[in-house]
C-alpha positions as CSV (number, residue, x, y, z in Angstrom):
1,X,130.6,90.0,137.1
2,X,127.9,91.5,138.8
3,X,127.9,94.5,137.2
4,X,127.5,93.0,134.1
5,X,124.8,90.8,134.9
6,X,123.4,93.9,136.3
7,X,124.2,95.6,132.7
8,X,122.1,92.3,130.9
9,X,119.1,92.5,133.0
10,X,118.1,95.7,132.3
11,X,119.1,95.3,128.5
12,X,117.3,92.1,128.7
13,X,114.1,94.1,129.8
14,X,114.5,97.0,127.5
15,X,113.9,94.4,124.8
16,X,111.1,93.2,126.3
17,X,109.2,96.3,126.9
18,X,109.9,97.3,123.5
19,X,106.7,98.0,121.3
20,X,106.1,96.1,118.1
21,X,102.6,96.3,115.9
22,X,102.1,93.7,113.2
23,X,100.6,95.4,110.2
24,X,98.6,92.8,107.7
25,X,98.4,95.3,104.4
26,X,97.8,94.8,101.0
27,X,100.5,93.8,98.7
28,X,100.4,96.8,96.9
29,X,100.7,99.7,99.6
30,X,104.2,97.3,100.2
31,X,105.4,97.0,96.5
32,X,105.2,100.7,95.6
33,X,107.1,101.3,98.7
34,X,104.7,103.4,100.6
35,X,105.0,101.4,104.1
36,X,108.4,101.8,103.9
37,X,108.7,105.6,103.4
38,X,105.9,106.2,106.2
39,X,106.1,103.9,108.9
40,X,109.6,105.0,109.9
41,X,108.2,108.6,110.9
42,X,105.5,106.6,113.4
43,X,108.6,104.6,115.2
44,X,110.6,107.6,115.2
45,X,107.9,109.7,117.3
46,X,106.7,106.9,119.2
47,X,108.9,103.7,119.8
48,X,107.0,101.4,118.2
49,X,108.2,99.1,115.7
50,X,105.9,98.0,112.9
51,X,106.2,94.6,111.0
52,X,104.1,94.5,108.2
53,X,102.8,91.3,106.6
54,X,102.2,92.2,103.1
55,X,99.3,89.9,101.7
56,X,96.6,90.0,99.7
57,X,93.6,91.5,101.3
58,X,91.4,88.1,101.6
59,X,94.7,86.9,103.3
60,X,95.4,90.0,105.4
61,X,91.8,89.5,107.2
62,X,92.1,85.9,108.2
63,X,95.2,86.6,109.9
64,X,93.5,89.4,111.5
65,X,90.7,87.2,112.6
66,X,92.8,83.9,113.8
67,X,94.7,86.8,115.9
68,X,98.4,86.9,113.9
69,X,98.1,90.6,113.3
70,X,97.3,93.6,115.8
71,X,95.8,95.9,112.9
72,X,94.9,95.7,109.0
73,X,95.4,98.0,106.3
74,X,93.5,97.1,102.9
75,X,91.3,97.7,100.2
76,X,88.1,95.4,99.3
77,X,84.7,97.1,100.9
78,X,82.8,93.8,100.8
79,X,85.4,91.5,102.4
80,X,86.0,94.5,104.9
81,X,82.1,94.9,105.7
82,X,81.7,90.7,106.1
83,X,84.8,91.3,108.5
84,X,83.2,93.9,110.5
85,X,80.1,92.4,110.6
86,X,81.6,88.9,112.0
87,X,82.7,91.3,115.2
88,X,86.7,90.7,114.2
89,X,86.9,94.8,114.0
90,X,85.4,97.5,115.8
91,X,86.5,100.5,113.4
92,X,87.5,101.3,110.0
93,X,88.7,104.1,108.8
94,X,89.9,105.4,105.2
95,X,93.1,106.8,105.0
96,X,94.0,107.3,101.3
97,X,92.7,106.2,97.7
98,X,93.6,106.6,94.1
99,X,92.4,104.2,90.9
100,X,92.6,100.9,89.5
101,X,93.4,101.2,85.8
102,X,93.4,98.3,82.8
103,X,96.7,97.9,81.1
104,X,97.8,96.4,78.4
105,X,100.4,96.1,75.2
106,X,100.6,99.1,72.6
107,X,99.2,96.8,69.7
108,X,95.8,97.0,71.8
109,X,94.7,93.3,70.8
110,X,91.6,93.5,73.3
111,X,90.8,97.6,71.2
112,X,90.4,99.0,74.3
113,X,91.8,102.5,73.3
114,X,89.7,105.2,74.1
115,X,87.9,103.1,76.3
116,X,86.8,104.6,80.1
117,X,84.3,102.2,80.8
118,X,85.7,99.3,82.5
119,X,82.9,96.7,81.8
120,X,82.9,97.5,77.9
121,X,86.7,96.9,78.2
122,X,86.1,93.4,79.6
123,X,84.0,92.8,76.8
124,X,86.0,93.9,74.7
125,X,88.4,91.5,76.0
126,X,86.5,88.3,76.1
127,X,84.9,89.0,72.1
128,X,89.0,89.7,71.0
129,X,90.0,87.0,73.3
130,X,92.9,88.9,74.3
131,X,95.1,87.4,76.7
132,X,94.0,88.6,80.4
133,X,95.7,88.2,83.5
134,X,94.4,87.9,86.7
135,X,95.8,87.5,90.2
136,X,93.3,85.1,91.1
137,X,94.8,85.4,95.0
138,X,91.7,86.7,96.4
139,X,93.4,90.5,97.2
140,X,91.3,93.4,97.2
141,X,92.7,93.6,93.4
142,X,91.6,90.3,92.6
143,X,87.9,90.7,93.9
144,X,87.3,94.3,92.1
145,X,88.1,92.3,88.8
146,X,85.6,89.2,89.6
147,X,83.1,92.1,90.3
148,X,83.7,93.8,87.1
149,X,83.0,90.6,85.3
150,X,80.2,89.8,86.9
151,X,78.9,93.3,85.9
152,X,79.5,92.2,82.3
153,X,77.9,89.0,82.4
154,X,80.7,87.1,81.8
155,X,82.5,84.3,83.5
156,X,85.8,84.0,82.0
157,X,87.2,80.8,84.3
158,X,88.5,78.3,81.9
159,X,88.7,80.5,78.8
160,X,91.9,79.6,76.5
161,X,92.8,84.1,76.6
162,X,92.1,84.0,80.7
163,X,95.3,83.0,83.0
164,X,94.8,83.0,86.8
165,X,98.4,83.4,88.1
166,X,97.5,82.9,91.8
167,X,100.3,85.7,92.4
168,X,100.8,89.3,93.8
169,X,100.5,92.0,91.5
170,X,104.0,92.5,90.4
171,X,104.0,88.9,89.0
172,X,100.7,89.8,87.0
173,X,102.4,92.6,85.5
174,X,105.5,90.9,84.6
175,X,103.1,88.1,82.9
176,X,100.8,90.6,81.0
177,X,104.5,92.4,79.8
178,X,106.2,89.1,78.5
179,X,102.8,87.6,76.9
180,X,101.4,91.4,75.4
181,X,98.1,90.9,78.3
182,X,96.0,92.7,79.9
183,X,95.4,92.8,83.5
184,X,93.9,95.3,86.8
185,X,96.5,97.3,88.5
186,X,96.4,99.6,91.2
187,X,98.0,103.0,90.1
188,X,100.1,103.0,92.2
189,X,102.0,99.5,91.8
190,X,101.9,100.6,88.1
191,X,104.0,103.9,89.1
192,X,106.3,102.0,90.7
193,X,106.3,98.8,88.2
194,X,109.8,99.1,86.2
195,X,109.5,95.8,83.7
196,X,106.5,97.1,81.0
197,X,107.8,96.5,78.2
198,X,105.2,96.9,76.0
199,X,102.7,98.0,78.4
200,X,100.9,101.3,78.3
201,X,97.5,102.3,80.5
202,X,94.6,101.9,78.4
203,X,91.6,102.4,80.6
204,X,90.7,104.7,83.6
205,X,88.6,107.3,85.0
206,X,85.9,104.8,85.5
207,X,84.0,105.2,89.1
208,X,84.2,101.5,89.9
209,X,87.7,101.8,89.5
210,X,88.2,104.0,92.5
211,X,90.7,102.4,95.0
212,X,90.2,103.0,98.9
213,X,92.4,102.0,101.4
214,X,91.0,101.8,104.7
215,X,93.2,101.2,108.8
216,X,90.3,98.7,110.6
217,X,91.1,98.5,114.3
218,X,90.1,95.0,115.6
219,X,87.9,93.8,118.5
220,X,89.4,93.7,122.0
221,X,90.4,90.5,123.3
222,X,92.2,89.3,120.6
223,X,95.7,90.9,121.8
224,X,97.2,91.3,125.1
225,X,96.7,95.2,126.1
226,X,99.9,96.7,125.6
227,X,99.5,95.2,121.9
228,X,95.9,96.7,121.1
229,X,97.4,100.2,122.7
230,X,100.2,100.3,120.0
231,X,98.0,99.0,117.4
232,X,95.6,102.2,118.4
233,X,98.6,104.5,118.1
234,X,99.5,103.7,114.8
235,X,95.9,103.5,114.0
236,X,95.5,107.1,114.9
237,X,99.0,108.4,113.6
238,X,98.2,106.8,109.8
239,X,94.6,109.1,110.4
240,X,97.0,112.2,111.7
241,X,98.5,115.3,109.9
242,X,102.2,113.5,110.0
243,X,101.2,110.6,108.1
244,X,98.4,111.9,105.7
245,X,101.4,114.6,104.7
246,X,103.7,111.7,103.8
247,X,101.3,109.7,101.9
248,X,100.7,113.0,99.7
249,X,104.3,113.5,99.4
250,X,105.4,110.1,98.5
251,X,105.9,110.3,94.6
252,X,107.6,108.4,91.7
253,X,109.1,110.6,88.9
254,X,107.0,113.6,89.9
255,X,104.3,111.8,90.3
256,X,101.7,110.5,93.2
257,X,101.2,106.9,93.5
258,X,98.2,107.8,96.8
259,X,96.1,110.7,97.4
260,X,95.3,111.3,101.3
261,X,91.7,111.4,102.9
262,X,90.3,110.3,106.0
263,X,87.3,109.1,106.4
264,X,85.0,107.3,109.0
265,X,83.5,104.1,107.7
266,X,80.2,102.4,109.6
């Protein structure tokens, strides 16, 4: 009896020495299935477990900041720069990008073909009153596409064409393919997006559509020490050779959904 208490005691404290980081990311590093390929490779060198709390961006940093995440991985660089400035992170660093891109039904109701400028294809939109879909769930996705309309002058809120879904990006896709829609995407929720139907991409290339994902490491005192250490490791690791190697490698029929880079952001 002893002996096996013995035995449950020192199982009991392996558990409780065991490592866990809680990731806040974007929904869309989650849906393509990039987390999932990566983060393995980081417990298997290191022993930490990662749970990752896939939300939109605006949802991502207030759980950073009320303390219910040890790091956060997402893509919006005002909502990022109002974070850092508030004092909830103390560094920020870009660890892979690729593109948002406009998609939409082959009949092309919104005649955005040819298009590579993404504020003439939102008014293209809103003058066809083509049916646009937006997330409306304040993700990094979300807020690009409010910017780009408030490049265009136009505030689409209430229009008949405009549907604000409140959703991830999946369920905007799936909408846009069963009502022939348009709607943002990031590329690489697109690669991985199996339900078009209909939809083909009709605009990209556009420099506003560029799409940078950034790790921000958050102020101390918000996690006990052990946490913050972990959250540093994988920090580092996603900025390391392993990880930017598995982020270029992680394709979909040939093709790459992210494009590694690191860079240092003030």
């Amino acid at each position: 009896m002893r002996a096996f208490l013995a035995i449950l005691l020192l199982l009991t404290a392996g558990v409780a020495r065991a490592e866990t980081v809680v990731l806040a990311s974007t929904t869309s590093l989650d849906n393509s299935g990039l987390l999932a390929r990566i983060l393995p490779l980081f417990t298997a060198r290191t022993g930490i477990a990662v749970q990752v709390l896939a939300q939109g961006t605006g949802q991502a940093l207030a759980t950073a900041a009320r303390g219910d995440a040890d790091l956060v991985l997402v893509h919006d660089p005002e909502a990022e720069a109002a974070f850092m400035a508030a004092g909830h992170g103390v560094k920020r660093v870009e660890i892979a990008w690729n593109d948002f891109i406009l998609v939409g039904p082959k009949s092309d109701p919104a005649r955005l073909g040819g298009l590579a400028d993404a504020v003439v294809a939102l008014h293209k939109v809103a003058e066809n009153k083509a049916p646009f879909i937006s997330r409306g769930d304040k993700s990094g996705t979300d807020a690009l596409e409010k910017r780009l309309w408030r490049e265009a002058g136009i505030n689409p809120a209430g229009a008949s064409w405009y549907k604000d879904i409140g959703g991830g990006m999946g369920a905007a896709l799936n909408v846009a393919a069963a009502t022939d829609g348009v709607t943002l995407t990031d590329r690489g929720t697109w690669l991985s997006f199996a339900n078009r139907r209909d939809l083909v991409e009709q605009v990209h290339g556009d420099p506003r559509l560029l799409n940078r994902y950034r790790v921000i490491e958050l102020a101390p005192g918000r996690q006990p020490a052990g946490r913050m250490a972990a959250a540093h490791k994988l920090a580092e690791w996603l900025a390391g050779a392993e990880a930017q190697a598995a982020i270029g490698a992680f394709t979909i029929g040939g093709m790459a959904l992210f494009n590694p880079g690191v860079k240092d952001i003030p």
